[in-house]
N, C-alpha and C positions, 0 to 999 in steps of 0.2 A: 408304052407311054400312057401313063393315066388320061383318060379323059377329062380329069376333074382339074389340071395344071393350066389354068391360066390365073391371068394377072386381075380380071376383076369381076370374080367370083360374085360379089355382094356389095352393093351400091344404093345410099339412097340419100337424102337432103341431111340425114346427121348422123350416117355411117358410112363408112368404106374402110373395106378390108380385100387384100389379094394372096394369094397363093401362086408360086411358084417352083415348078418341077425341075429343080436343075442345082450341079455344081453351086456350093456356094464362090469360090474363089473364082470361076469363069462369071455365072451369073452378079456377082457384085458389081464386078469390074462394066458392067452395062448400064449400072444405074447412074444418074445425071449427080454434079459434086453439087454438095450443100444440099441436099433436098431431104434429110433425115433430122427430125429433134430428138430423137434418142435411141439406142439400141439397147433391146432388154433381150438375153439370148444364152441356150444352156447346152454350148460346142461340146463336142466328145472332147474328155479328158485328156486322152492318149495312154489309157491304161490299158489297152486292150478289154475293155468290159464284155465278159460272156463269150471270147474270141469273135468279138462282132468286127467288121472287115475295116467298116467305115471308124471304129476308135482304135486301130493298129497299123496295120499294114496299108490299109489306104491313107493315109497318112505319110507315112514312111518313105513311101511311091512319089508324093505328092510335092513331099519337099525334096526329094534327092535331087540333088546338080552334078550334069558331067561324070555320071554315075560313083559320084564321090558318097562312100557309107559314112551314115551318120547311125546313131545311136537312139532310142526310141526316144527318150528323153530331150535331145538333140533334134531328131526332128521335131515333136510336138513341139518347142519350142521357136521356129522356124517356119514351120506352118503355120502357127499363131499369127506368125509377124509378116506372112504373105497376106492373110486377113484381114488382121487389123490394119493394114496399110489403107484397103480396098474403104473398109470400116471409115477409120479418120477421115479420109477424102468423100462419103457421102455423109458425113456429119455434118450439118449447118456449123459455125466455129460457135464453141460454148458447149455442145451438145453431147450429151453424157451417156456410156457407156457401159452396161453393167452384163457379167460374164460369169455364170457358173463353171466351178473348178472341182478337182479334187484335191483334198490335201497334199497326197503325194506328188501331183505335177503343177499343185498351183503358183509356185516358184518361176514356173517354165511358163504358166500362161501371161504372169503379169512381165516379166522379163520381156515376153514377146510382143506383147502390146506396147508396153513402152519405149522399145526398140523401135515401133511402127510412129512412132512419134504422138503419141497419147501419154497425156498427163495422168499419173496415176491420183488420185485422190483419198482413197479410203480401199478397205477392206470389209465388209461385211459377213457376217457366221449367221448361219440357219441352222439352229441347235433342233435337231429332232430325236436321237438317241435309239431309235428304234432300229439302224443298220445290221446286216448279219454280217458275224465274222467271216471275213475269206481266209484264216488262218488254218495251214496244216497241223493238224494233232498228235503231237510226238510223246513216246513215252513219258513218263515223270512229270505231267500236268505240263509238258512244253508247246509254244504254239511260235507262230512264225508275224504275227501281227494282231494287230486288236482290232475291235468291236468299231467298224464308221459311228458317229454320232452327230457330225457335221460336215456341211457344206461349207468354206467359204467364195464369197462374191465379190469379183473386183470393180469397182467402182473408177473409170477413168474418163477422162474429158478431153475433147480435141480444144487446142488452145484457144482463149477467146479473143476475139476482134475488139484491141483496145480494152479497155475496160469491162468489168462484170456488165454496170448499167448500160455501157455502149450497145455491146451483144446481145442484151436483152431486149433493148431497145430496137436496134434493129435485126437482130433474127426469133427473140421470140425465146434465145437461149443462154445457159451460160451458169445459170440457179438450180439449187432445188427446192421443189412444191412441200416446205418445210410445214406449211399450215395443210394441205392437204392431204400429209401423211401423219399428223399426227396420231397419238398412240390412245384409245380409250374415252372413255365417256370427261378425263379428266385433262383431256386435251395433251399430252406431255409430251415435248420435245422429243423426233423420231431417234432412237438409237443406231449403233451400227450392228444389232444383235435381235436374229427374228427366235422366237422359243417356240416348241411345238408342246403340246400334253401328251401324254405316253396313251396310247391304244387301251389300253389297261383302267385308265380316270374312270371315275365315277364323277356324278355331280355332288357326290357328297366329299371324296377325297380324291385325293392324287395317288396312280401308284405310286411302290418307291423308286421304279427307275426316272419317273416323271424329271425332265429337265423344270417345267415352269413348277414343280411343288419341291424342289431340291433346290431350287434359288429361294423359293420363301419362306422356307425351312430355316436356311442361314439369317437370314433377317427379317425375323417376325414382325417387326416394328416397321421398317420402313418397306415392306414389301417389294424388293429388287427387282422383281419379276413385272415391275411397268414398262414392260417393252412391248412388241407387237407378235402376237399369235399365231403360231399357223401352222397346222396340224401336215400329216402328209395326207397327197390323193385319198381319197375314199371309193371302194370299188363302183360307186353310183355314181360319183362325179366322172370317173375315169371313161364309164361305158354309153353316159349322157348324148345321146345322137348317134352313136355307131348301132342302131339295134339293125339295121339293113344293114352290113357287115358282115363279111364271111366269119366264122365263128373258130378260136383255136383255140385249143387245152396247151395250160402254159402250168408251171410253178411258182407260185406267189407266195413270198415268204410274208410271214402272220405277225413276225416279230418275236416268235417262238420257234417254228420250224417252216420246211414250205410245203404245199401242199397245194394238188392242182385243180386249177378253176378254166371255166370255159370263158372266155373272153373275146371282143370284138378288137377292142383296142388292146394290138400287144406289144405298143410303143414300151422299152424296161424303164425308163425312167420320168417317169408324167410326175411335172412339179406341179402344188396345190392352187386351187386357182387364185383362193384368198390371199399368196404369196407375193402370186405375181401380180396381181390386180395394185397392190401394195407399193411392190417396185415400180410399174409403171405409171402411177400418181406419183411418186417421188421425185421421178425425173423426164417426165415428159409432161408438156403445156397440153393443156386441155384443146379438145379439137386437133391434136399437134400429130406427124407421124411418127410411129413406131416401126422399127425393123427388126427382124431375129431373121438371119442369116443361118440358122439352125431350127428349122420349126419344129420339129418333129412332131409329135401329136396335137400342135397348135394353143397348147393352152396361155403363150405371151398375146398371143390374136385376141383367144376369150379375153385377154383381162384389159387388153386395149379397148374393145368395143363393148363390156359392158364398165369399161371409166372414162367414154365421150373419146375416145382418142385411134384413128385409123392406124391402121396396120397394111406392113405387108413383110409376107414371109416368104423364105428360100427355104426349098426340104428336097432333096437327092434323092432319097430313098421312095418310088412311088406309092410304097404300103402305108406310111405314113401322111403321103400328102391325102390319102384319099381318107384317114382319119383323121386328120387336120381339119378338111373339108366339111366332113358327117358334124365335124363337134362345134367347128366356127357357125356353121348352117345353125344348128341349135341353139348356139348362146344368143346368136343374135337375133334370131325370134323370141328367145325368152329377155332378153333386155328390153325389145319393143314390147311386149305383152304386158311386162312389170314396171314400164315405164321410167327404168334405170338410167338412160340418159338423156341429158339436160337437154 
């Protein structure tokens, strides 16, 4: 058991954040109903990523009943909706939901959610382009799948109390911080579409797999590409507080091939901070809490406490909580330092 797994890690008059070591589906089910204004959070897929335990067959385990076999797809789908159950019910009513997916099972994630009695709302894509194929390479230029180049994110809401204004009025919830999350120096209406620039940019061009220089490409004139930015992790942001960390040679793909690097943090999937910082102004009230029920390397925590707003996370796996921990410790001395929140 980590040392580092308790609930209130970091405390003071205009932050608090926690970390906890444990099951998400046991652990939810302990926390008090209504006590969350929103959940920002990036579940394993159920694709089995990297044959890692916790996105296949701990899953699989997890939903079986009366050792009745279900199908991965099947579970993931089922499991979802043992979560989101737990989810809904520590939602304040109004309180908004936002869940990374894979294309492949994102059918089965929002099916599961809304099954768990959450209103679906929207859909959101994180266009980045830079994915490596997981396709087998068969003779005569055959392959078996194509290139990721996005995320999509479900956006759902536990129902609200009486009217939008009522809920607001009295939980605080129920809207999104539409002024908050506006797009650029030009203010513009949040989309439901995040764009990243390809590794490859210059300040003087875009490469050409560039998502944001391939949307203004197409329309030069009206520049399409006014949506909101967000590059993936960067190896500095990623290692930012683990340097006390035991240290592991991993393969990092470059966007070209992979190649290995020594690393602190060897969470596989560290979403950008500017992303999240992003979604969690969107849907959560200033000062208000955040949950992810999936921490993993902590960065929905980063983006809660340096945008004023507490957190607290559930992470299983204890390699991670204690990466969670090293990174949460750092952002949020550098938010106090830089004077980043209000």
């Amino acid at each position: 058991m980590s040392t580092t797994a308790k609930l209130a890690l970091y405390e003071d008059d205009t932050q608090a954040w926690g970390l906890i070591e444990g099951d998400a589906l046991m652990t939810l089910a302990k926390l008090p109903d209504s006590c969350i204004d929103a959940i920002v959070t990036d579940p394993p897929y159920g694709i089995g990523f990297k044959g890692e335990a916790w996105d296949g067959t701990d899953i699989r385990q997890a939903a079986r009943t009366d050792d009745e076999w279900t199908s991965a797809a099947e579970a993931f789908e089922r499991w979802t909706s043992v979560w989101a159950v737990e989810a809904r019910r520590v939602l304040k009513p109004g309180g908004h939901l936002l869940a990374f997916g894979a294309p492949r099972t994102f059918h089965r994630l929002v099916a599961g959610v809304e099954d768990a009695g959450l209103e679906v709302r929207d859909q959101l894509l994180w266009l980045y382009a830079q994915g490596m194929p997981k396709s087998r390479r068969l003779p005569g230029g055959l392959g078996t799948t194509l290139k990721p180049a996005y995320e999509p994110v479900l956006l759902a809401r536990r129902l609200l109390d009486g009217s939008t204004q009522h809920s607001l009025d009295a939980w605080g919830t129920g809207a999104l911080n539409i002024e908050a999350a506006r797009v650029s120096d030009a203010r513009y209406w949040p989309a439901h579409v995040v764009v990243s620039h390809s590794p490859d940019c210059v300040d003087a061009a875009c490469a050409a797999d560039c998502p944001a220089g391939l949307i203004d490409r197409a329309r030069p004139q009206t520049r399409a590409s006014r949506l909101f930015f967000s590059p993936k992790a960067t190896r500095t942001e990623r290692e930012a507080g683990c340097e006390q960390l035991p240290k592991t040679s991993v393969q990092i793909y470059n966007g070209h091939h992979h190649q290995p690097r020594v690393v602190s943090n060897i969470h596989p999937t560290v979403k950008p901070i500017e992303l999240m910082r992003w979604l969690v102004r969107l849907v959560a009230p200033l000062g208000g809490m955040v949950l992810d029920p999936f921490a993993g390397s902590g960065t929905t925590g980063i983006a809660a406490v340096l945008e004023g707003r507490q957190f607290v996370g559930i992470e299983r796996e204890g390699v991670y909580v204690d990466i969670a921990c090293a990174r949460l410790t750092y952002w949020a001395a550098t938010a106090e330092q830089e004077e980043v929140l209000p």
